[in-house]
C-alpha positions, 0 to 999 in steps of 0.5 A: 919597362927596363930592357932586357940586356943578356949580354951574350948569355941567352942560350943559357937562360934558354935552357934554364927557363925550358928545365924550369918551364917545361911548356915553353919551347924553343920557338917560344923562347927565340930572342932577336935583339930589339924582340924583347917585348914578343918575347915576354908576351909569349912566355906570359901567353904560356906561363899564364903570368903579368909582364912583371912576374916574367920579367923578374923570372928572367932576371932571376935565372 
């Protein structure tokens, strides 16, 4: 799996993946670099999608 690099725009894909998803919370979208793994675990926990389908959700915004 490609790391994920945000390059300082997390908090906008924040807010447009909680407008998109609106049962994902904050504290399911906190980012800590090197956390990437927790992170998409966690939206494929609440979104109910595979790794790659959340992936490409982020890349996508």
């Amino acid at each position: 799996m490609n790391k994920l690099t945000f390059n300082g725009t997390w908090n906008e894909v924040q807010g447009k993946l909680k407008q998109k998803y609106g049962q994902l919370t904050d504290n399911d979208l906190v980012y800590t670099e090197g956390q990437h793994d927790e992170l998409i675990g966690r939206m494929q926990k609440k979104l109910g999608k595979a790794q790659d389908e959340v992936i490409k959700i982020i890349a996508e915004i």
